[in-house]
FISE-110438 format. One line per field, with one value per residue (C-alpha): residue number from 1; x, y, z; residue in one letter. Coordinates in nm, 4 decimals, decimal comma. Last residue first. Layout:
N
nr: (NUM  ...)
c1: (X  ...)
c2: (Y  ...)
c3: (Z  ...)
rest: (A  ...)
//
This chain:
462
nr: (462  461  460  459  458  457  456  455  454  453  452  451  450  449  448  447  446  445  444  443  442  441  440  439  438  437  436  435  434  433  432  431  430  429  428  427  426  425  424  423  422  421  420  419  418  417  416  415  414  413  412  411  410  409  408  407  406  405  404  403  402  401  400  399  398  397  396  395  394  393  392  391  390  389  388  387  386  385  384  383  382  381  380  379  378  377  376  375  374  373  372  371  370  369  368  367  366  365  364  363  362  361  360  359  358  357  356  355  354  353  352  351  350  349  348  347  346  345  344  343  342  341  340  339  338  337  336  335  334  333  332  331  330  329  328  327  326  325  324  323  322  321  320  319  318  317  316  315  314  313  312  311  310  309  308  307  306  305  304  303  302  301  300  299  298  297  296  295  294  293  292  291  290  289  288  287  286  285  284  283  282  281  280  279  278  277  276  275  274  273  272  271  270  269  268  267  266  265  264  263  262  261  260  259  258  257  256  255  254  253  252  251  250  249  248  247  246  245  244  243  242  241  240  239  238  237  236  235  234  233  232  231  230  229  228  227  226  225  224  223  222  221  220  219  218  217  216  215  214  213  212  211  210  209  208  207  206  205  204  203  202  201  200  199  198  197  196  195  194  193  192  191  190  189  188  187  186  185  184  183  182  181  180  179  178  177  176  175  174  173  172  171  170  169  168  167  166  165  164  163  162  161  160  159  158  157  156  155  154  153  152  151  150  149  148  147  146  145  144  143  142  141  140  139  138  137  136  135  134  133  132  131  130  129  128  127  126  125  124  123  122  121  120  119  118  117  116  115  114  113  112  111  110  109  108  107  106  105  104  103  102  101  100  99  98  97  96  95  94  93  92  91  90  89  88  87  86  85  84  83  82  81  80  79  78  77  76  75  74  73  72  71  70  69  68  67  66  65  64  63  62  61  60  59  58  57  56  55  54  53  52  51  50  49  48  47  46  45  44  43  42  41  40  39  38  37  36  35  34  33  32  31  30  29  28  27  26  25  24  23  22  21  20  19  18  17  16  15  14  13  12  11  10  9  8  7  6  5  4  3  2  1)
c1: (-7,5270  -7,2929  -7,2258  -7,2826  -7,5685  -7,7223  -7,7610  -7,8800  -8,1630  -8,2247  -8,2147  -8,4583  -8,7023  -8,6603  -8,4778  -8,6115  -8,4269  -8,7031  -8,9042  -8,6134  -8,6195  -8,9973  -8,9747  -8,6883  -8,8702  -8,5246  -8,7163  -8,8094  -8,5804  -8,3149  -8,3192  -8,2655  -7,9696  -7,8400  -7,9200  -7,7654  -7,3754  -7,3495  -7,4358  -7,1278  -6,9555  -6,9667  -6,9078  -6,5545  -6,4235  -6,5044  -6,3323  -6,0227  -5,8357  -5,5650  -5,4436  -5,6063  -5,8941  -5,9431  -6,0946  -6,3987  -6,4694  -6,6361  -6,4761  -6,7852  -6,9732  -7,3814  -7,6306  -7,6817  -7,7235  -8,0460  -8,2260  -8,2165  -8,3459  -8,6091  -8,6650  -8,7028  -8,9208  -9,1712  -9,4495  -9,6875  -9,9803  -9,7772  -9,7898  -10,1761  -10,3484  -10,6995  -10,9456  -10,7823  -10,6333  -10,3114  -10,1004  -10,2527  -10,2558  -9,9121  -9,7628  -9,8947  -9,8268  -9,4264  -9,4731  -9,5893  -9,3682  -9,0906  -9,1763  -9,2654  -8,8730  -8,6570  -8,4205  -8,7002  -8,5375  -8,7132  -8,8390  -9,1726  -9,2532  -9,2388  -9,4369  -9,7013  -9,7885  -9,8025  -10,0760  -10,2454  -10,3738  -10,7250  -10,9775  -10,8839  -11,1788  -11,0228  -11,1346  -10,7836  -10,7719  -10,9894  -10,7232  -10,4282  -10,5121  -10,6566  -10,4095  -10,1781  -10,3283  -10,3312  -9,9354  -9,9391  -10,1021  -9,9046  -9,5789  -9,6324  -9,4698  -9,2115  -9,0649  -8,6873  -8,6766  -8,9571  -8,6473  -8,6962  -8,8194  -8,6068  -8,7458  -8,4625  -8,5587  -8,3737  -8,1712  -8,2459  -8,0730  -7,7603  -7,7360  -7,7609  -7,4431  -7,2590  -7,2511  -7,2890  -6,9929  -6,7313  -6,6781  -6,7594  -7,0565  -7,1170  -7,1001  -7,3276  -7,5720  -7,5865  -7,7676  -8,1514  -8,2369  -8,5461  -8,6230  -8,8948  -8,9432  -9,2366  -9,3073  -9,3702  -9,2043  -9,0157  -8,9374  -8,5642  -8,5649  -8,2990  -8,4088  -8,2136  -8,2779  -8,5521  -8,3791  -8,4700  -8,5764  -8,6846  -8,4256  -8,2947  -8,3832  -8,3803  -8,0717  -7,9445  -8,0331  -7,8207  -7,5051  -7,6805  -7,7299  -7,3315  -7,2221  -7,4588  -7,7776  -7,7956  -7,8349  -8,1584  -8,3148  -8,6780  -8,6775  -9,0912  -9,1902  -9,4835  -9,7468  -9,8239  -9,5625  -9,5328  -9,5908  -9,2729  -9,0708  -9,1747  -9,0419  -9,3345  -9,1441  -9,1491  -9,1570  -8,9250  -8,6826  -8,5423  -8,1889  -8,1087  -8,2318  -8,4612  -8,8046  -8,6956  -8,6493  -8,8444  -8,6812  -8,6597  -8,7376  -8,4676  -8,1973  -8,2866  -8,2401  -7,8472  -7,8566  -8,0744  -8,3912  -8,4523  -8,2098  -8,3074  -8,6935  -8,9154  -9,2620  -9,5060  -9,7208  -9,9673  -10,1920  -10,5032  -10,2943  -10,0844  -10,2180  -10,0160  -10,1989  -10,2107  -9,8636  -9,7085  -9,8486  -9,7320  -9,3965  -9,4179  -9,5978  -9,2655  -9,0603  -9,2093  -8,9187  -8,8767  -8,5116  -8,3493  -8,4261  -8,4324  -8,6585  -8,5387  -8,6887  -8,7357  -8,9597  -9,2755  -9,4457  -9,8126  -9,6789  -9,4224  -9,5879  -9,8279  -9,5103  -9,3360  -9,6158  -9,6955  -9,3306  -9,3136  -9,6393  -9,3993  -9,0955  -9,3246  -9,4950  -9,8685  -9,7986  -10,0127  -9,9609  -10,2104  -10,4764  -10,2081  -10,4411  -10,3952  -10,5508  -10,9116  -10,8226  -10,5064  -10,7278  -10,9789  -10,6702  -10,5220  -10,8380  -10,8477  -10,4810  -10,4980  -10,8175  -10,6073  -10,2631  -10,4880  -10,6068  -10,2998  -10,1019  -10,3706  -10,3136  -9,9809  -9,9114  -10,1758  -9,9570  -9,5837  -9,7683  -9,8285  -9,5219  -9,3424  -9,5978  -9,4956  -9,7620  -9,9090  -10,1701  -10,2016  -10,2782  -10,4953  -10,5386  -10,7359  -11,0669  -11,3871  -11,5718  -11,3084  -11,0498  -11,2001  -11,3196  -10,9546  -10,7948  -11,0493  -10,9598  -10,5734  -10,5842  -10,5408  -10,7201  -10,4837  -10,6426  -10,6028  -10,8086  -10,7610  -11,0630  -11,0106  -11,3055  -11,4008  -11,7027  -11,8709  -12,1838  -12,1922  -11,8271  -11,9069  -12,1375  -11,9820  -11,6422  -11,8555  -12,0041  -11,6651  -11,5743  -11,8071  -12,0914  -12,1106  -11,8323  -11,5587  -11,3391  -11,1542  -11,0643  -11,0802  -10,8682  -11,0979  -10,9556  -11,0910  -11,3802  -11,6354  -11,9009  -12,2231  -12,3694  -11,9650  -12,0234  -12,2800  -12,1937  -11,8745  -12,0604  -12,2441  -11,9473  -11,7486  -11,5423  -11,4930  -11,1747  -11,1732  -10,8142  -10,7079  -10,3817  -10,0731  -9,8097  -9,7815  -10,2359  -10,1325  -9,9284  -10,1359  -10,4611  -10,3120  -10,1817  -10,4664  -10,7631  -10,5288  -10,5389  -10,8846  -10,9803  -11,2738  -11,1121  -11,2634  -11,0276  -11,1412  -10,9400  -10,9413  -10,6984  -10,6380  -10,3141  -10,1911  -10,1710  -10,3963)
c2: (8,6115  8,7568  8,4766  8,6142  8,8521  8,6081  8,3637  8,6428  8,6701  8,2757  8,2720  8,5410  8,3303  8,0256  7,6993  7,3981  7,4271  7,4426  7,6471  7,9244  7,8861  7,9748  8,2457  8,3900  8,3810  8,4009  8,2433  7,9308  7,6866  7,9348  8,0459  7,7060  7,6628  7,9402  7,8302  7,4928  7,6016  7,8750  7,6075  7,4117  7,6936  7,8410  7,4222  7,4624  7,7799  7,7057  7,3562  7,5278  7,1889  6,9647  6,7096  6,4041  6,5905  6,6706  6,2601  6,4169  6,5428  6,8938  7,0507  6,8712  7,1808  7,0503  7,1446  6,8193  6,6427  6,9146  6,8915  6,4937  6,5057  6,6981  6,4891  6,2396  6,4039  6,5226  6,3173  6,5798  6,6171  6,9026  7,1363  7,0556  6,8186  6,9207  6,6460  6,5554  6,2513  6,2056  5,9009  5,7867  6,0976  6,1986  5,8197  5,8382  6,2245  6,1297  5,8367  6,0537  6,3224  6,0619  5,8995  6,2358  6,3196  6,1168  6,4070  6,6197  6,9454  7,0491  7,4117  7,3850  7,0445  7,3319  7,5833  7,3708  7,2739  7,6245  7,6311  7,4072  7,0926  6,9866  6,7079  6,4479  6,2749  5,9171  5,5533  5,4309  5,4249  5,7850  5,9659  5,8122  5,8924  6,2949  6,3152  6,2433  6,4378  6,7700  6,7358  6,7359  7,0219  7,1649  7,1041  7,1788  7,5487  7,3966  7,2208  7,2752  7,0991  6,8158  6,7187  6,7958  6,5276  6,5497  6,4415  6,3034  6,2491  5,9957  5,8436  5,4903  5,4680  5,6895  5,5517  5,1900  5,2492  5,4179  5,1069  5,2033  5,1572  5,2716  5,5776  5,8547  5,5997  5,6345  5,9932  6,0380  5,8208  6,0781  5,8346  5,7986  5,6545  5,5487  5,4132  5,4377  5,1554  5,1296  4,8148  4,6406  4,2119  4,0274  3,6751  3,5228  3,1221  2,9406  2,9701  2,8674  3,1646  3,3766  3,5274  3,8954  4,1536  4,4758  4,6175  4,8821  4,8364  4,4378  4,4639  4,6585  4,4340  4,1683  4,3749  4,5946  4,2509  4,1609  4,5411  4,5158  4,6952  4,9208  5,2682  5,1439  5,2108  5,1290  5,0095  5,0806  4,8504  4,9875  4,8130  4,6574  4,3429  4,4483  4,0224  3,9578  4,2085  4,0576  3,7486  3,4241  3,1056  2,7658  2,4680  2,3385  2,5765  2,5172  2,4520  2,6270  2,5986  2,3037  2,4805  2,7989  3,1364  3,4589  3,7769  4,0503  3,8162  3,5802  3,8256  3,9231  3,6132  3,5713  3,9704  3,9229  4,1598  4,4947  4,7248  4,6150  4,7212  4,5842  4,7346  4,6236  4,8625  4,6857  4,7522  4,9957  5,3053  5,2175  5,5237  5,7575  5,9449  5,6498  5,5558  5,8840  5,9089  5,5392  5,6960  6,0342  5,7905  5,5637  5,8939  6,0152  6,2144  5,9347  5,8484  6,1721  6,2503  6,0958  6,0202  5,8322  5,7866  5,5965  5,7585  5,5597  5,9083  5,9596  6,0357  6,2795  6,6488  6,5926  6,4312  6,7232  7,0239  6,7843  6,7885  7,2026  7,2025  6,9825  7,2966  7,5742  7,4534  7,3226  6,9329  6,6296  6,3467  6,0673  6,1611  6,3872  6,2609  6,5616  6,8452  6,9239  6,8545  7,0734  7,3330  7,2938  7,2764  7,5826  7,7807  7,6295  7,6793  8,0442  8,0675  7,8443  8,0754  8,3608  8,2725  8,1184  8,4730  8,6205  8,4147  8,4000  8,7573  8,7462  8,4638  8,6974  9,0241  8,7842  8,6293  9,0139  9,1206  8,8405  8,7290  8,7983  8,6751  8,3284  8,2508  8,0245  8,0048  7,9706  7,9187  7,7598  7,6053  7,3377  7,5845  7,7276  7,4061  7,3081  7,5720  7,6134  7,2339  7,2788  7,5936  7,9609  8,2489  8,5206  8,4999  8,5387  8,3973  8,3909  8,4134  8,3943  8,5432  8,2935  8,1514  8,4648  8,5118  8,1656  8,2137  8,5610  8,4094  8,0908  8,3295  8,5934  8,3091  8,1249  8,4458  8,4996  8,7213  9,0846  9,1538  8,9927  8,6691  8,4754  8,8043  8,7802  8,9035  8,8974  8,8867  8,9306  9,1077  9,2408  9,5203  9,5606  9,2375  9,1747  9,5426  9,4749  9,1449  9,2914  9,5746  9,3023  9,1154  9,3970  9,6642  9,6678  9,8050  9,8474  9,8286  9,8458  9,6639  9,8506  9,6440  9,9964  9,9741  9,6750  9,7631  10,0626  9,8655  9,6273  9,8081  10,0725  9,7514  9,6240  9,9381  9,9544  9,6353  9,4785  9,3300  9,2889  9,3755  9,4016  9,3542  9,4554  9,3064  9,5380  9,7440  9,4116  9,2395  8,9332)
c3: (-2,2421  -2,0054  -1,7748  -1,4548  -1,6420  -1,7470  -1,4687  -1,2481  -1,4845  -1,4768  -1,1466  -1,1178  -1,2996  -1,1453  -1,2517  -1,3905  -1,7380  -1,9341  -1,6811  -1,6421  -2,0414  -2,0517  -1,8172  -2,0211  -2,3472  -2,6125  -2,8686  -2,6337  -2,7645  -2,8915  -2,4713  -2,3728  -2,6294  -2,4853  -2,1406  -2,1719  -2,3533  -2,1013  -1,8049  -1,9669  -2,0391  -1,6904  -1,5450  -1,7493  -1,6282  -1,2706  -1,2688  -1,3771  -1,4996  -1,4742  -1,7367  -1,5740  -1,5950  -1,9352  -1,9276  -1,8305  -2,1430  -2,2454  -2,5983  -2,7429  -2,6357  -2,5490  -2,7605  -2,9164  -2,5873  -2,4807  -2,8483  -2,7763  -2,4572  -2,5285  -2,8350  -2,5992  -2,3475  -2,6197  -2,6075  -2,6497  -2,3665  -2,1784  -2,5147  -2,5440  -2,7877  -2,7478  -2,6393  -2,3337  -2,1590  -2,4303  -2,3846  -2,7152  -2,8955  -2,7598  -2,8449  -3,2339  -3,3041  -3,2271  -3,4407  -3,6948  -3,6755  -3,7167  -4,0180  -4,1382  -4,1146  -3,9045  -3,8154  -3,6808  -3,6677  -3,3396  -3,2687  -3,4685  -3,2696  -2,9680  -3,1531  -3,2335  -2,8710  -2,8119  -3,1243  -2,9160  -3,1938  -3,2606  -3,2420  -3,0188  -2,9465  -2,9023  -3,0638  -3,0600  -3,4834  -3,5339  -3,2802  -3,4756  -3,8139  -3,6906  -3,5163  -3,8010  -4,0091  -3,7571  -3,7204  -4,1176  -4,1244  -3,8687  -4,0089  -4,3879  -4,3596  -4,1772  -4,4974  -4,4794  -4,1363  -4,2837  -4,5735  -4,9037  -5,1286  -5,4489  -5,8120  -6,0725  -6,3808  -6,6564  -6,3226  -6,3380  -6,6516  -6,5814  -6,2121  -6,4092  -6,6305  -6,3851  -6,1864  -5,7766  -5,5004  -5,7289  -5,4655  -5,8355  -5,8564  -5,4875  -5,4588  -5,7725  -5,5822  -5,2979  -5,0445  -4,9011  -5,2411  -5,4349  -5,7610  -5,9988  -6,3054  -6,5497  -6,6825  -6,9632  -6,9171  -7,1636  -6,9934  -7,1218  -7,1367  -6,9260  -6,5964  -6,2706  -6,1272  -6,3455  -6,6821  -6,7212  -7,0395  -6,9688  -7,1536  -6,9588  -6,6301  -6,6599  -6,7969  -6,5265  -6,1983  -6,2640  -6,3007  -6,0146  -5,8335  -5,8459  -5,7101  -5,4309  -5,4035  -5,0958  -5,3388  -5,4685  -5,1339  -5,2931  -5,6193  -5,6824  -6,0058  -6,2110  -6,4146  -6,7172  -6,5968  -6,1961  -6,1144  -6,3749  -6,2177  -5,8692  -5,9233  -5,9663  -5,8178  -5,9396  -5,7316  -5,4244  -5,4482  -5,1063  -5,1698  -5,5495  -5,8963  -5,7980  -5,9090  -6,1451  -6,0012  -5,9436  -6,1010  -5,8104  -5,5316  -5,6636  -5,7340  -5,3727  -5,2022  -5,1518  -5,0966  -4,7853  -4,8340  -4,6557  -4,8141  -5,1795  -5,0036  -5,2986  -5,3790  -5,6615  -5,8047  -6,0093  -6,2955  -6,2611  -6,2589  -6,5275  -6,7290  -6,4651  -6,2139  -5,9276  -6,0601  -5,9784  -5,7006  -5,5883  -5,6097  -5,3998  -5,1213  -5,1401  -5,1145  -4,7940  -4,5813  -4,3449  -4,4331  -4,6361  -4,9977  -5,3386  -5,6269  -5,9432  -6,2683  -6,5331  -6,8287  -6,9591  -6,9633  -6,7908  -6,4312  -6,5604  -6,5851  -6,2735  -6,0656  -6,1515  -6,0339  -5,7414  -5,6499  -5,7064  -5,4560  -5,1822  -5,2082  -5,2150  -4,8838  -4,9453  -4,7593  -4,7129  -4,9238  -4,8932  -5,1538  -5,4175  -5,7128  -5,9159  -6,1605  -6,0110  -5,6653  -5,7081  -5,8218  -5,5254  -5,2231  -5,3938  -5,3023  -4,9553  -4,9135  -5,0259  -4,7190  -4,4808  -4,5443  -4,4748  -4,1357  -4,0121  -4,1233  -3,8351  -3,5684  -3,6421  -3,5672  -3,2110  -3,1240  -3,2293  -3,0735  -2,7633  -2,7421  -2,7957  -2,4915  -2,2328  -2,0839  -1,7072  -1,7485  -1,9418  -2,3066  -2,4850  -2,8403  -3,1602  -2,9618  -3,1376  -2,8359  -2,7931  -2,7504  -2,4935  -2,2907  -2,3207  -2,2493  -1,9251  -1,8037  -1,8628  -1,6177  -1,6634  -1,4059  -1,4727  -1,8232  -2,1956  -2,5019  -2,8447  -3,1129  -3,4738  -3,6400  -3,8975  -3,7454  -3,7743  -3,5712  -3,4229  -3,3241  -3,1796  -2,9595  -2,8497  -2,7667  -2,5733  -2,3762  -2,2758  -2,2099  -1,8765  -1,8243  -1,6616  -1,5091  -1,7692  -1,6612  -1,9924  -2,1267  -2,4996  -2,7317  -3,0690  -3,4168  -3,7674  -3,6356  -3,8358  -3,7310  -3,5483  -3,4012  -3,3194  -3,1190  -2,9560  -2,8462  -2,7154  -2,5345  -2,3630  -2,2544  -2,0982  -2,1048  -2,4425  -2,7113  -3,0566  -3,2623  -3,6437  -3,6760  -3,7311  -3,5236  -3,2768  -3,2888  -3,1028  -2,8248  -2,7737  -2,7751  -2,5431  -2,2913  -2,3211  -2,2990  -1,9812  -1,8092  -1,8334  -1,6794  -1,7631  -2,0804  -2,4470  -2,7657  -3,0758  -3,3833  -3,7301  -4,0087  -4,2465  -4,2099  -4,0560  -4,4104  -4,4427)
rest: (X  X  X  X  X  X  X  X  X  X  X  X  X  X  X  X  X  X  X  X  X  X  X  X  X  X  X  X  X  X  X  X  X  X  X  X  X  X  X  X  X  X  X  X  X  X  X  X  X  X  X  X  X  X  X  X  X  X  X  X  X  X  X  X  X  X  X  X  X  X  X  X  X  X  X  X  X  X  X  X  X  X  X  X  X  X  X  X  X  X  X  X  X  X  X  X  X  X  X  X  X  X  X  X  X  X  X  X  X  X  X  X  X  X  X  X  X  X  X  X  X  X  X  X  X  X  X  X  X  X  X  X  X  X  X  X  X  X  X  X  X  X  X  X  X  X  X  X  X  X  X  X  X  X  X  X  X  X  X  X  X  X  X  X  X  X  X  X  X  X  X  X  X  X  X  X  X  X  X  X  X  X  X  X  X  X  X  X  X  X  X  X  X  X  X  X  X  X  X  X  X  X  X  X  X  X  X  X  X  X  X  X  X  X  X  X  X  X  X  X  X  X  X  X  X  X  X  X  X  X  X  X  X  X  X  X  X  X  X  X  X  X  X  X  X  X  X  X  X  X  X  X  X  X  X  X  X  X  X  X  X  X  X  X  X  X  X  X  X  X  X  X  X  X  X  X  X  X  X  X  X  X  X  X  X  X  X  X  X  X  X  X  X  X  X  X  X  X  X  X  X  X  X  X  X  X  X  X  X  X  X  X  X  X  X  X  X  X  X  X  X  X  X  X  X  X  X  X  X  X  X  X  X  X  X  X  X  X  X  X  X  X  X  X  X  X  X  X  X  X  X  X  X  X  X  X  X  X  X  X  X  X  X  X  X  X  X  X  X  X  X  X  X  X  X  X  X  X  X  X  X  X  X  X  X  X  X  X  X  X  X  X  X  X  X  X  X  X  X  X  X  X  X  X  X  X  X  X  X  X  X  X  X  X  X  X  X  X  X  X  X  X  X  X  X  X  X  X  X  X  X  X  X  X  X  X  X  X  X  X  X  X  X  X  X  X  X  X  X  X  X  X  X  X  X  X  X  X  X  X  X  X)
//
């Protein structure tokens, strides 16, 4: 929705607020109607359509919880954020559960508003193009447990779609967390093995003195222990699929081992004497640069080349932002169903801070993340305050930090002055990254007060 079209109305009893806001607005080029109070709202909803209401918490002549119920049964697409002097959790939370996008408290910053009131609006589209997409990918794939509509995940689904019904090997890779198992078992749900088995093996996750023997079963008295006859899991995937995840932790002996199988589908069991010829489909999956380790002579050549036919990469969550909330809402959604919880929805503040963090673990991480804050959460909106975020706090406040500072300078003489200014340098700009240069915000970040954090500044010239 461009902002040449989207039409908002703004409802304040005080004047100067409806010109503030009208001006500021009507400068982004939205269409603007102001009212004074409730009643003329209703009116004017009754009248014409509202992509966005403002919505003064307090009006004269009824309150905004009203206006909002009201203009949500008339069109429950308007997008409706509300401000107020008056903010608490318990009216966010009442608001939001009535229909609200937002919540935010007088006095606001007017570039945080234009950027809520901004992504408000590009919300409202991307849901409608996802809700459209959403029916043709229903129509064409099997995505179930993957969520994700950036560019990057929807060129995946276009891939897996194209490959799922060849017998081609292939290999997926990204970083730890990023989802690669759930990229392989879609491609077996769609494929015409779909009814066979997918059997899993971790080669990271398995003792090498046992692995040839989980991969190819072994013969009863081969070795200590083998007290009868023993099934491997190439034989058990026979029609089906076999998932090699972490490929790259194989040692040299077991990718000797290991590459017949691949490429003939023919294996001995330990101990055995009599070849087994098995159909199967093999994927593989690798948090490492295998062409490193082949050109490192840590990985056969041979087997990268057959494991390799098509290679499918799962970016990592920082380069997929686009899919954070959604997949933010899923796992609330998981979490809140499993403890029994009403959780329901997301602050689109609370948003904005897992949209500042890189999320080194991926998913995996998100999810955990989603896990603690829905179960240490006592409301049924998932504010900023509810997320359990004092790790990652933690961890975005280390990795700022110069790694010029050591304490052990101090044998060699220092200017004390010099080095606790770059050290409170280093802080508040990465404070003020945090909160998109918001200097309340980064005075509350860093538990300082607002004209500190102006005098701070200027001392240091940031």
């Amino acid at each position: 929705m461009g902002t040449d079209t989207a039409h908002i109305l703004i409802v304040d009893d005080e004047l100067s607020m409806r010109e503030f806001l009208e001006v500021l607005l009507n400068r982004d080029g939205y269409r603007v109607t102001c009212a004074e109070n409730g009643g003329k709202a209703l009116d004017l909803i009754a009248q014409d359509q509202f992509d966005l209401l403002l919505l003064d918490i307090r009006l004269g002549d009824m309150t905004g919880i009203e206006v909002l119920k009201a203009a949500k049964t008339q069109n429950p697409q308007t997008i409706v954020i509300m401000i107020s002097a008056y903010a608490s959790a318990e009216t966010a939370v009442e608001a939001m559960n009535e229909g609200a996008y937002d919540y935010v408290p007088k006095p606001f910053d007017k570039d945080e508003l234009r950027q809520t009131v901004a992504r408000a609006l590009e919300l409202k589209t991307l849901e409608h193009e996802k809700e459209v997409m959403d029916d043709e990918l229903k129509k064409n794939l099997l995505f179930g447990r993957i969520v994700g509509t950036s560019p990057g995940m929807l060129q995946i689904y276009d891939m897996v779609r194209q490959v799922a019904r060849t017998r081609t090997s292939i290999l997926i890779t990204g970083e730890s967390g990023t989802g690669k198992e759930l990229i392989a078992r879609s491609i077996h749900e769609q494929s015409d093995r779909r009814d066979q088995p997918f059997m899993v093996i971790n080669c990271g996750g398995i003792p090498e003195s046992l692995m040839e023997s989980e991969l190819f079963g072994h013969k009863k008295g081969s070795f200590t222990g083998a007290t009868q006859d023993k099934r491997g899991l190439f034989e058990a995937a026979d029609k089906g699929t076999m998932f090699l995840d972490e490929i790259g932790e194989l040692s040299p002996t077991l990718q000797v081992k290991l590459l017949r199988g691949v490429q003939e589908k023919i294996f001995k069991p330990v101990g055995g004497n009599e070849d087994i010829t098995v159909d199967i489909r093999i994927i593989s999956a690798t948090n490492k640069k295998l062409e490193d380790e082949v050109i490192a002579g840590r990985f056969r050549e041979d087997l990268f080349y057959r494991l390799n036919v098509i290679e499918i990469r799962v970016p990592p969550l920082r380069e997929r932002k686009g899919d954070l909330r959604g997949l933010a809402q899923h796992f609330l959604e998981k979490y809140a169903n499993e403890m029994g919880k009403s959780i329901t929805k997301i602050s689109s503040y609370a948003i904005d801070m897992l949209n500042r963090y890189d999320f080194p673990g991926n998913v995996r991480e998100l999810e955990n993340l989603m896990e603690r804050s829905v179960a240490i959460s006592n409301t049924n909106i998932l504010l900023p305050d509810s997320l359990a975020l004092s790790f990652h706090k933690r961890r975005w406040i280390e990795g700022s930090a110069d790694k010029r500072f050591s304490i052990d300078d101090v044998a060699n003489g220092i200017a004390l002055d010099d080095v606790l200014d770059d050290v409170e340098r280093a802080y508040i700009k990465k404070a003020l990254e945090l909160t998109d240069g918001n200097k309340q915000k980064t005075a509350e970040l860093l538990g300082i007060t607002h004209r500190s954090i102006r005098h701070r500044l200027k001392k240091l010239e940031i």
